[in-house]
SERO-4910 file (N, C-alpha, C, O; in steps of 0.05 Angstrom, whole numbers):
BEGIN
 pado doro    nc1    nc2    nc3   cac1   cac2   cac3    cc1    cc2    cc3    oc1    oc2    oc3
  Unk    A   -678  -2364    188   -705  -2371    198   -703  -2379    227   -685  -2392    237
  Unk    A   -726  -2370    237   -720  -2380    265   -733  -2403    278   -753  -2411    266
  Unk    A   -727  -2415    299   -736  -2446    311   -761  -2446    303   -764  -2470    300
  Unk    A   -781  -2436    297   -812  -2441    298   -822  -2464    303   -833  -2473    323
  Unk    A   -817  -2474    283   -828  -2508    267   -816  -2526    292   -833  -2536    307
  Unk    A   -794  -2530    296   -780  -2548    320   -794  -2539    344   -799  -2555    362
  Unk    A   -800  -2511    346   -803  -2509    376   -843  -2526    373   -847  -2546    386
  Unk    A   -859  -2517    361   -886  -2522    348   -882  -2556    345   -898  -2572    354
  Unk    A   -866  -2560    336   -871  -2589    343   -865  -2603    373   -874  -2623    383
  Unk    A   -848  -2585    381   -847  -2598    410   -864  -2597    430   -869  -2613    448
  Unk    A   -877  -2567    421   -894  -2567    441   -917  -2580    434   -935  -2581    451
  Unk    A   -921  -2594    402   -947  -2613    392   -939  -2636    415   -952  -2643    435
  Unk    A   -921  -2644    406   -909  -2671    429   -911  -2667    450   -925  -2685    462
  Unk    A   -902  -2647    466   -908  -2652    499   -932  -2644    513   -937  -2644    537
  Unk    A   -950  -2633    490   -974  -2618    500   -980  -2595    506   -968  -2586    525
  Unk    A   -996  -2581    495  -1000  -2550    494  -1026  -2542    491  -1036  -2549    469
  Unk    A  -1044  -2525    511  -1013  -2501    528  -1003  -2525    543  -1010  -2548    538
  Unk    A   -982  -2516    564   -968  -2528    578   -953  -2507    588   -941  -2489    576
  Unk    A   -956  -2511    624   -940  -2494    646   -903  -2489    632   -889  -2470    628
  Unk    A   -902  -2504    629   -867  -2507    610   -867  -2498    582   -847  -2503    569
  Unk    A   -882  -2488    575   -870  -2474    546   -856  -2459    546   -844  -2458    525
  Unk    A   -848  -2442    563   -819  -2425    571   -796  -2441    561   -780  -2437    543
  Unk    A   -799  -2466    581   -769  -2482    585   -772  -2500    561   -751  -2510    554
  Unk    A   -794  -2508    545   -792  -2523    515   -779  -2499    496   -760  -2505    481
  Unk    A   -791  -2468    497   -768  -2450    477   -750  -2451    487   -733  -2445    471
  Unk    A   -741  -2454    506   -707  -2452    515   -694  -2480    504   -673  -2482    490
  Unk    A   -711  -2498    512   -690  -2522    499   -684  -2522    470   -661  -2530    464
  Unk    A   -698  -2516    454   -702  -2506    423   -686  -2482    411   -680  -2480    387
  Unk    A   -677  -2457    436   -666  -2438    429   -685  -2430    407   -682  -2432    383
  Unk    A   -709  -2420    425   -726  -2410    409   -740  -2384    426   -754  -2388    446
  Unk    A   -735  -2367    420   -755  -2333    430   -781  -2328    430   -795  -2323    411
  Unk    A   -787  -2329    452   -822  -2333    453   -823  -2301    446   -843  -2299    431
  Unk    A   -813  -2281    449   -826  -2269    440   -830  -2257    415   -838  -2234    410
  Unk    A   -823  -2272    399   -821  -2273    370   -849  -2291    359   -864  -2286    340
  Unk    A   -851  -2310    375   -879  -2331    377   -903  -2314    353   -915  -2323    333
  Unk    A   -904  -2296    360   -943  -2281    342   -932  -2276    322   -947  -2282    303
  Unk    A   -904  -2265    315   -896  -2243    296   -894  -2264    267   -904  -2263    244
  Unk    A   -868  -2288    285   -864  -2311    266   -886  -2320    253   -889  -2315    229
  Unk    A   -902  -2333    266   -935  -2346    266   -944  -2327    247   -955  -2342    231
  Unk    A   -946  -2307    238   -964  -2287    216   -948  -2281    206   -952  -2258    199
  Unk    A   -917  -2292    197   -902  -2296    174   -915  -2318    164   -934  -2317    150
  Unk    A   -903  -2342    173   -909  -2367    159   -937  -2377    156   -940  -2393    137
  Unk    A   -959  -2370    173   -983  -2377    161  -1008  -2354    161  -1030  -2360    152
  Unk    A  -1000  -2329    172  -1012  -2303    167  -1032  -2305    194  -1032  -2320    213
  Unk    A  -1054  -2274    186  -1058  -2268    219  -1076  -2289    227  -1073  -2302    248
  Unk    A  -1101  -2295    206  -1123  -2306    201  -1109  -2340    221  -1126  -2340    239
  Unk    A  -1103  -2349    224  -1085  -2385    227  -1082  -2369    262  -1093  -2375    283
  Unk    A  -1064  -2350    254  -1054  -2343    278  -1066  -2339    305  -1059  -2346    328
  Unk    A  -1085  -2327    296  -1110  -2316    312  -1127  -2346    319  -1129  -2352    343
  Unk    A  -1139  -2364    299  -1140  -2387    311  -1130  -2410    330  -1139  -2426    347
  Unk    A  -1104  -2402    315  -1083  -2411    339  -1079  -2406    371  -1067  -2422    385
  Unk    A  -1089  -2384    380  -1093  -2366    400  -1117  -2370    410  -1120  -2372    434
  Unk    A  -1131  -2370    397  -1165  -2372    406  -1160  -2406    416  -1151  -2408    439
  Unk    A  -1164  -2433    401  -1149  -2456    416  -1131  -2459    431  -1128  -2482    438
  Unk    A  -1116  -2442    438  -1101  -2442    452  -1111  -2438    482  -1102  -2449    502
  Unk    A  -1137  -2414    480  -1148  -2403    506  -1175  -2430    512  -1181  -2443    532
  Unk    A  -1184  -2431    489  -1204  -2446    493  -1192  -2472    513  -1203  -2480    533
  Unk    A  -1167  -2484    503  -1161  -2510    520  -1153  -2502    548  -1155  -2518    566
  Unk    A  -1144  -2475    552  -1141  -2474    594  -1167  -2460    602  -1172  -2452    625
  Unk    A  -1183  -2458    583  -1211  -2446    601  -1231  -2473    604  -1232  -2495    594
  Unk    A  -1247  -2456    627  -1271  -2480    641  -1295  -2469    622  -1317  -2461    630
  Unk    A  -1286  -2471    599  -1318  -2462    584  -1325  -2429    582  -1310  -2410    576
  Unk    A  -1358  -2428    590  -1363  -2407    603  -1355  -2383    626  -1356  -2359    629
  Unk    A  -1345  -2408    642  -1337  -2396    664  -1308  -2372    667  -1305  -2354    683
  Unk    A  -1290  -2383    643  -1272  -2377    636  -1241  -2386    641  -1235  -2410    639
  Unk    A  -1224  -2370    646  -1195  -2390    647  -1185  -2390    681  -1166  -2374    684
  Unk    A  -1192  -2401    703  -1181  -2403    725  -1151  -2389    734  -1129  -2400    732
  Unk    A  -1154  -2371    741  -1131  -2363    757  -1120  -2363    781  -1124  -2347    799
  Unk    A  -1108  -2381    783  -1096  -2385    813  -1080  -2359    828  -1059  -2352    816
  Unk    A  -1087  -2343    851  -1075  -2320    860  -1057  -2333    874  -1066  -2341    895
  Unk    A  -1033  -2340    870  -1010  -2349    891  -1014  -2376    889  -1025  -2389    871
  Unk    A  -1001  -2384    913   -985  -2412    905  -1008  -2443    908  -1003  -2466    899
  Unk    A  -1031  -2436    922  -1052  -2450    922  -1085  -2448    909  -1094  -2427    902
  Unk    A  -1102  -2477    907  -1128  -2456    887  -1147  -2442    902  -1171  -2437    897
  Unk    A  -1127  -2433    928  -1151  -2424    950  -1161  -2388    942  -1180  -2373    946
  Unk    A  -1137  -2388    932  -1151  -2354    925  -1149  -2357    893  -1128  -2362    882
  Unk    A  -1179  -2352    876  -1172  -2354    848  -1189  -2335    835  -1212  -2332    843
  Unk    A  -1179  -2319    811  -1209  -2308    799  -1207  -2330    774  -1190  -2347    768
  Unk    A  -1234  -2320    761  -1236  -2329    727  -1232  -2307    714  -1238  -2285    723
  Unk    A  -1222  -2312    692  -1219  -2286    677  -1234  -2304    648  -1228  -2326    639
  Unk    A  -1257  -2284    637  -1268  -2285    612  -1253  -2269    595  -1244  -2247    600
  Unk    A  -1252  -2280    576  -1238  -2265    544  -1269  -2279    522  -1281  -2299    517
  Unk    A  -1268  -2246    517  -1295  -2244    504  -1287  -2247    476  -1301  -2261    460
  Unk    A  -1262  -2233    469  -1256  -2227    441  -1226  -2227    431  -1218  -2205    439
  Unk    A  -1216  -2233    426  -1188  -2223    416  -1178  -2218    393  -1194  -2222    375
  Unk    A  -1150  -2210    383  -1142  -2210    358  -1117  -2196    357  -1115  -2179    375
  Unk    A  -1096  -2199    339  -1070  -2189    338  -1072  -2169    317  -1087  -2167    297
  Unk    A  -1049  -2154    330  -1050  -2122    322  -1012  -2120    330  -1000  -2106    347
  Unk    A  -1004  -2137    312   -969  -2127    315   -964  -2107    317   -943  -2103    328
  Unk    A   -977  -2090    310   -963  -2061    301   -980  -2040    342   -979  -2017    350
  Unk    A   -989  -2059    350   -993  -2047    378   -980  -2062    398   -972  -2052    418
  Unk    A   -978  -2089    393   -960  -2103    411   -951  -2130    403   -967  -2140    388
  Unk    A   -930  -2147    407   -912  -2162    386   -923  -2185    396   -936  -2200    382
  Unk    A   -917  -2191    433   -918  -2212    436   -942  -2220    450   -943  -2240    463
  Unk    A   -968  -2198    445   -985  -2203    460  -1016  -2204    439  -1015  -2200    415
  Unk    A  -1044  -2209    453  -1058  -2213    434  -1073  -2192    453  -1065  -2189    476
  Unk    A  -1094  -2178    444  -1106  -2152    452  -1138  -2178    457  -1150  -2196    445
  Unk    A  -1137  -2161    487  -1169  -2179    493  -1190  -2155    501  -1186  -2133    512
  Unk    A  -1212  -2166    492  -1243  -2156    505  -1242  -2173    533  -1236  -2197    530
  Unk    A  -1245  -2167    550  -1240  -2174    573  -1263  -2172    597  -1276  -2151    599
  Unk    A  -1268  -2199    621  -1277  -2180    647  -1270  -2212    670  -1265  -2235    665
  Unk    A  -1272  -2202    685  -1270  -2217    707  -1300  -2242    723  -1315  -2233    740
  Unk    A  -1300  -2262    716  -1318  -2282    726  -1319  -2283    760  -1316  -2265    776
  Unk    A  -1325  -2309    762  -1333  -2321    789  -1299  -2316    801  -1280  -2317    787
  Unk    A  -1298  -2309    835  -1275  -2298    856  -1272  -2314    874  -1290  -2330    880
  Unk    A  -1253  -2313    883  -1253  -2328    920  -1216  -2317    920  -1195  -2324    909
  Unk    A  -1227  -2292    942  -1199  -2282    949  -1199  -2277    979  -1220  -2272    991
  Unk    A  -1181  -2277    988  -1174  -2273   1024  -1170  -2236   1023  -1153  -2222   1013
  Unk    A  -1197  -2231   1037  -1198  -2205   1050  -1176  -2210   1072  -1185  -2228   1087
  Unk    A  -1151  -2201   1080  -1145  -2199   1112  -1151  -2173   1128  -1144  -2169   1151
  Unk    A  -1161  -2160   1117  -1185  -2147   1144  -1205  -2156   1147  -1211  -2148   1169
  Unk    A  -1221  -2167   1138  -1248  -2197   1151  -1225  -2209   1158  -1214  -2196   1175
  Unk    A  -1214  -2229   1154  -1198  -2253   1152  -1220  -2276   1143  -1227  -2296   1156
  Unk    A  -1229  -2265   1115  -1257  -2285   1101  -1248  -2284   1073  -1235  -2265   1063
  Unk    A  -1255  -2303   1064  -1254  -2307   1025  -1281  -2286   1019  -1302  -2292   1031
  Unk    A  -1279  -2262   1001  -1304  -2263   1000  -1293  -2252    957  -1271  -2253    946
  Unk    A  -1311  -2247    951  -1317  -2248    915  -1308  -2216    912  -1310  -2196    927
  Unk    A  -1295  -2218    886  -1288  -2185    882  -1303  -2163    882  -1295  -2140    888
  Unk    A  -1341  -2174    871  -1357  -2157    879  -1366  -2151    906  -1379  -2133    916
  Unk    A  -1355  -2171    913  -1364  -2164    951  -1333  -2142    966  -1338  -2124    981
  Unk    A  -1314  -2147    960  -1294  -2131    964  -1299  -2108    951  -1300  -2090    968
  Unk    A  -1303  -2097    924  -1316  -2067    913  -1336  -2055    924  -1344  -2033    918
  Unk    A  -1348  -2075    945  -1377  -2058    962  -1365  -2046    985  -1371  -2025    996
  Unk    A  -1341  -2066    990  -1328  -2050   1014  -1315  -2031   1020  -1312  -2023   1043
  Unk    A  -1305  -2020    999  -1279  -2002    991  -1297  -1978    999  -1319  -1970    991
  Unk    A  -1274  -1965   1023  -1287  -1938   1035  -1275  -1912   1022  -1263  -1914   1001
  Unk    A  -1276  -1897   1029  -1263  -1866   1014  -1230  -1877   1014  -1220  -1895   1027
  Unk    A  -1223  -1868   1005  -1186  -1874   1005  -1177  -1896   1005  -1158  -1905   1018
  Unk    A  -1190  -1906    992  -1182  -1942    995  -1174  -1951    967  -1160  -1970    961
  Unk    A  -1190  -1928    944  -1194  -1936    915  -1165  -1954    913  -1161  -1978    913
  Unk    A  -1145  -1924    910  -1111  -1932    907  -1110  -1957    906  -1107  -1968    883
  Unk    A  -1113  -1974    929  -1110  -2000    932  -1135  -2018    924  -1137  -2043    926
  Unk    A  -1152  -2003    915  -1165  -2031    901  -1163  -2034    869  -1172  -2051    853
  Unk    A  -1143  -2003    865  -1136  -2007    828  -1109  -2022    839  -1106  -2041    824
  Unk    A  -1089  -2020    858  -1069  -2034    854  -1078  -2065    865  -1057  -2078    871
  Unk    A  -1097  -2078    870  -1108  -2100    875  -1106  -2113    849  -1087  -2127    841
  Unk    A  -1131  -2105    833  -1134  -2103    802  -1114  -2115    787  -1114  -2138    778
  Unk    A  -1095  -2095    785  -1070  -2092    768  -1051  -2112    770  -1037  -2122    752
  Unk    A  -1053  -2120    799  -1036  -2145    811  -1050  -2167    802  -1038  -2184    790
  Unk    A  -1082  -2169    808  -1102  -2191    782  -1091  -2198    754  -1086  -2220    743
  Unk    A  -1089  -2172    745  -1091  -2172    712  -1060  -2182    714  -1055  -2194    694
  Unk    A  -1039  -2180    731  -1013  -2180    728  -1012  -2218    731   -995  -2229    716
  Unk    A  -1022  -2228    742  -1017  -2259    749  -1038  -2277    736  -1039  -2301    740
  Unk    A  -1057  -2261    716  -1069  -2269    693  -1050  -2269    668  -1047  -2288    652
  Unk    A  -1034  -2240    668  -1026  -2244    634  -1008  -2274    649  -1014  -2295    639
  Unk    A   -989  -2273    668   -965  -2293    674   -974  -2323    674   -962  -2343    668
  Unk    A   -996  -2320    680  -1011  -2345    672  -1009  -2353    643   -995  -2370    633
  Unk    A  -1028  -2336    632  -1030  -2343    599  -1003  -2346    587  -1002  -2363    569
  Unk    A   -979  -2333    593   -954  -2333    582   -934  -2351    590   -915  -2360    578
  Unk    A   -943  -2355    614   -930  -2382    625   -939  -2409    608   -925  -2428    602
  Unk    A   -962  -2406    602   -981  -2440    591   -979  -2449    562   -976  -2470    551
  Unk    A   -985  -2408    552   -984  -2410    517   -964  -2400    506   -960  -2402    482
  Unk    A   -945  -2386    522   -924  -2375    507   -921  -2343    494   -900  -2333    485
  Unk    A   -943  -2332    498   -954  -2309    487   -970  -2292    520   -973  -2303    542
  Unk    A   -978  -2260    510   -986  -2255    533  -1014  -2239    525  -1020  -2233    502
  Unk    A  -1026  -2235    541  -1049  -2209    540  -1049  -2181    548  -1041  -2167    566
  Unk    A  -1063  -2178    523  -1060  -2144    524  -1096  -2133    540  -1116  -2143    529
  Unk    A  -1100  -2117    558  -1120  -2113    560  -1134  -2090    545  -1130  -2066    549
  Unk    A  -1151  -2102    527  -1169  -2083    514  -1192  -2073    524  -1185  -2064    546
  Unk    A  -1215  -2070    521  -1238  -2067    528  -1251  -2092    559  -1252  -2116    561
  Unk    A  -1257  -2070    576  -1266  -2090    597  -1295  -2086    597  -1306  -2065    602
  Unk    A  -1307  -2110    591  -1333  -2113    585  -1355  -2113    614  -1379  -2116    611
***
């Protein structure tokens, strides 16, 4: 059997989510990415899925959704809303599949050299620019899942963008 219970209690004790749940399964010699699979052994999907949903509910601002810091300060951040979720092992192990979209922005254009909102950057985007505003995106969605997986231990799958 594997760490579950030891690692779940530690992280009851030190608080969770928590930026360090990485380094709490490491001290435990415990595999995060085993985290969903274990979890819907021992108490099935139904727990699991709650588990996950409290889990988002405690790093989100409510409505607004879960704050993402772009880089190393909160000067450039989106929100990311999760509308819906639910596990689907058999599509991905260590991740939870989201209904998804993007909230309130403040990112550094450096061609303005201005913060402006992602809908104000998508007004800007001229012919040949797309490329780089899906690899913009992608780099979003990329320091979102690392977020969530950094805090809860688990990651996001993007499903449906609402």
């Amino acid at each position: 059997m594997s760490n579950l219970n030891t690692f779940l209690k530690v992280i009851n004790k030190m608080g969770y989510p928590n930026p360090d749940t990485k380094n709490y399964a490491s001290y435990v010699d415990y595999n995060l990415y085993d985290m969903l699979s274990d979890m819907v052994d021992e108490v099935g999907y139904q727990k699991t899925n709650e588990f996950t949903i409290r889990a988002l509910d405690k790093i989100s601002e409510g409505d607004r959704g879960i704050k993402i810091p772009l880089g190393d300060s909160d000067d450039d951040y989106v929100y990311l809303q999760i509308h819906n979720s639910s596990i689907d092992l058999n599509e991905v192990q260590n991740c939870i599949i989201v209904d998804w979209s993007f909230g309130e922005s403040k990112i550094f254009d450096p061609n303005d050299e201005t913060y402006k909102t992602l809908d104000e950057m998508y007004e800007d985007i001229g012919m040949g620019e797309w490329g780089e505003w899906e690899e913009m995106i992608d780099d979003i969605k990329d320091w979102c899942y690392d977020y969530i997986m950094d805090n809860c231990g688990f990651g996001i799958w993007y499903g449906k963008q609402i």
